[in-house]
C-alpha positions as CSV (number, residue, x, y, z in Angstrom):
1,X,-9.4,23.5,3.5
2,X,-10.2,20.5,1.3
3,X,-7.6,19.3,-0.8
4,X,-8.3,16.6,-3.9
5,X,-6.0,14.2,-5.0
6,X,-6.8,11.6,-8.4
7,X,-4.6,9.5,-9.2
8,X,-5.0,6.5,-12.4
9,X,-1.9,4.9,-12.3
10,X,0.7,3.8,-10.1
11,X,3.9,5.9,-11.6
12,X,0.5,9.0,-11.1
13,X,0.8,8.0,-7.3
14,X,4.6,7.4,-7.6
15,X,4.7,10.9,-8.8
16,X,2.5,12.7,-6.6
17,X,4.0,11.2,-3.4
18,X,7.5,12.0,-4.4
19,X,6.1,15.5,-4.7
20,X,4.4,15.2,-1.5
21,X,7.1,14.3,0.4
22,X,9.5,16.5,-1.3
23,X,7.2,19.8,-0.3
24,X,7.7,18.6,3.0
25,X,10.9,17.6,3.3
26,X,10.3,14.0,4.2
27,X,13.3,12.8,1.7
28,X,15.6,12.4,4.9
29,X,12.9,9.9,6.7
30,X,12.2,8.0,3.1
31,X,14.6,5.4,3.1
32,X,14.2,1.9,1.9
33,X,14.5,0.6,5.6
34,X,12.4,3.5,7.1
35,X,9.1,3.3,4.1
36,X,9.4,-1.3,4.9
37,X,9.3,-0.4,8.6
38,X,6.5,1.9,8.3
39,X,4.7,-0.1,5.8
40,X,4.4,-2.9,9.0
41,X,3.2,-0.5,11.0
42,X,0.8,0.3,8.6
43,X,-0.3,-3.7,7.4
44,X,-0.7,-4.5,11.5
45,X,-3.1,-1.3,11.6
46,X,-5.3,-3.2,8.6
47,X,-5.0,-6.4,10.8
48,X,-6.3,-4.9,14.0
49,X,-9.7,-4.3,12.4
50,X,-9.9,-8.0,11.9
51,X,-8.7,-9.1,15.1
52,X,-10.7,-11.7,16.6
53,X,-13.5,-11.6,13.9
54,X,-15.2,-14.4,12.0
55,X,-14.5,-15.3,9.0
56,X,-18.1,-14.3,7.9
57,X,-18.2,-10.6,10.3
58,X,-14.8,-9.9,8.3
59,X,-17.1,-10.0,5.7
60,X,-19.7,-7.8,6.7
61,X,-18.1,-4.8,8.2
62,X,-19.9,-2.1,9.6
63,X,-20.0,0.7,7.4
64,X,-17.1,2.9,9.9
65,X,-14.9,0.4,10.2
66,X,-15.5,-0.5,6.3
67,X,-14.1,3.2,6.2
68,X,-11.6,2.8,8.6
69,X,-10.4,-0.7,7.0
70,X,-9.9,1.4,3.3
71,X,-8.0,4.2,5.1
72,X,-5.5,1.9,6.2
73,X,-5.5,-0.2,3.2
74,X,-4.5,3.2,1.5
75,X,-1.2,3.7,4.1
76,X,-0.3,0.1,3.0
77,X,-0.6,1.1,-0.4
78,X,1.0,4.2,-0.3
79,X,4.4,2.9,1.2
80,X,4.7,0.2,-1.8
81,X,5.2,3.0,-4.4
82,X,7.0,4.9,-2.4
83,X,9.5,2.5,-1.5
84,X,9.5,1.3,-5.3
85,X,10.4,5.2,-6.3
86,X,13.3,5.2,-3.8
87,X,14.6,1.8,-5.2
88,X,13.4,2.4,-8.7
89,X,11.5,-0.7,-9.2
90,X,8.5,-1.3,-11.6
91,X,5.7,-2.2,-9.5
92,X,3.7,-3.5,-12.4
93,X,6.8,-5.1,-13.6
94,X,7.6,-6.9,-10.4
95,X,3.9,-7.7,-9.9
96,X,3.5,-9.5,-13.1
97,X,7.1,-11.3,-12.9
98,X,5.9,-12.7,-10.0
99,X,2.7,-13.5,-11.3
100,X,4.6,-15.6,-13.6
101,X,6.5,-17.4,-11.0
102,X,3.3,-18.1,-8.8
103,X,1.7,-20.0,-12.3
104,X,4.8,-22.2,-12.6
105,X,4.8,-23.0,-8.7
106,X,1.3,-23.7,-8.4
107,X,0.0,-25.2,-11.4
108,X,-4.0,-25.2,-11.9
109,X,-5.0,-29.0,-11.3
């Protein structure tokens, strides 16, 4: 059974994996602490496909790994709105507050 999911924003995701893990009863496991945790697990997963590459072969991935390397970017990605749901925090928000505070630390020479 294929299933389709399209998503175009970040409160879309939000949204659809609150729903997700609501029709699954995964509201028990979704804690702050549990979703960080698992978001490691998740971010170490992406690193192991660049272990003990090149700078330049980190580059030029093989087309499966390439594939492997966007499926775990996607478990990294889908933690951060999930976690920002359970704490309600604006993602876009945060991200551009800190955007702000990254220009004032490091100035453009």
């Amino acid at each position: 059974m294929a299933v389709s999911y399209q998503c175009n924003s970040l409160e879309e995701l939000a949204l659809e994996l609150r729903r997700f893990a609501g029709e699954r009863q995964w509201e028990t496991f979704h804690s702050p602490k549990n979703l960080a945790a698992a978001l490691i697990v998740e971010a170490a997963e992406l690193l192991e496909h660049f272990q003990w590459l090149t700078q330049e072969q980190s580059r030029q991935l093989p087309p499966a790994t390439k594939a492997a390397v966007a499926h775990e970017m996607a478990d990294v990605l889908i933690y951060l709105p999930r976690m920002a749901d359970q704490l309600q925090i604006d993602l876009l928000a945060a991200a551009s507050e800190k955007m702000a505070i990254n220009a004032l630390k490091y100035p453009t020479p």
